[in-house]
C-alpha positions, 0 to 999 in steps of 0.5 A: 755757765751760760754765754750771758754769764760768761759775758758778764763776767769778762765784762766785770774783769776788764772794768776791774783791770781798766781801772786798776789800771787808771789808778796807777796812771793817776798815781804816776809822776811824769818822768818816773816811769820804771819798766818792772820785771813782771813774772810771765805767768800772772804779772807780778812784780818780780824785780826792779830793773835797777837791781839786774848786774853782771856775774859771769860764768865760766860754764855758761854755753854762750853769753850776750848782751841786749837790753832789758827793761832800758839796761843796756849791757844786760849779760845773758847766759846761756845754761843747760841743765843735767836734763838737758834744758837749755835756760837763757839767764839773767842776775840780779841782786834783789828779787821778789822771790820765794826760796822753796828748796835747800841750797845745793851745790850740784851742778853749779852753774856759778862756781864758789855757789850753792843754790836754791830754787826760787819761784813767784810768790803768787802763783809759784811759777818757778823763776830762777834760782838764788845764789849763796857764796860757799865763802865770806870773801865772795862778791856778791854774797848773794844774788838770783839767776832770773829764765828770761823765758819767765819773765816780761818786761811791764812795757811789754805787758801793757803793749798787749793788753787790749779791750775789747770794742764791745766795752769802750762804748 
């Protein structure tokens, strides 16, 4: 491609992203802002920070608590994989996920748990895990282990997107 091509197409880009982005500012209502979980990788939504919970594990490395997405008392887990990664976790009972594996209970982090992974639907960035309870009196049935390290809050997001001078004139 020529710089003149290249030009033109960044130039296409930001227009379009400017205004996707006016279109979602019109729409908004004032007081109604929600701060989404975006996947890191391509932006998109991956949970509402309603559905973040607690569900402690005894074989986690180190707990914390910080605020996400304006959730104070957000629980963040520490865990290392067999391999030897370390993941930084958070839960959730909905997630905008896709189950890609079986349920496994090998190495559970959760105990009373199997799990399946789980990766973003557009661009199978792999997010976390979901957790299925081995037995029906378990609370919660169900919920997602979110990599913090994969995700990005919406405000975060739209803090560092810039447009350049060139296309503000």
């Amino acid at each position: 491609m020529s710089n003149s091509t290249n030009r033109e197409l960044v130039k296409f880009i930001c227009y379009v992203f400017l205004a996707y982005l006016l279109d979602k500012s019109v729409k908004a209502v004032p007081g109604d802002y929600v701060d989404f979980i975006l996947c890191r990788s391509c932006g998109h939504e991956i949970l509402h920070p309603s559905a973040i919970i607690q569900v402690p594990s005894k074989v986690a490395h180190r707990q914390r608590n910080d605020t996400i997405a304006g959730r104070n008392g957000t629980l963040i887990q520490l865990f290392k994989n067999p391999d030897g990664a370390f993941f930084e976790v958070i839960s959730a009972t909905e997630a905008n996920l896709t189950e890609v594996s079986k349920p496994s209970d090998l190495m559970t982090w959760f105990p009373g748990y199997h799990w399946t992974i789980c990766v973003c639907p557009m661009c199978m960035k792999h997010v976390g895990w979901k957790y299925h309870a081995t037995s029906p009196e378990r609370r919660p049935q169900s919920f997602f282990g979110i990599i913090l390290d994969n995700i990005l809050q919406q405000s975060e997001a739209e803090s560092i997107i810039h447009i350049p001078k060139a296309y503000t004139s």
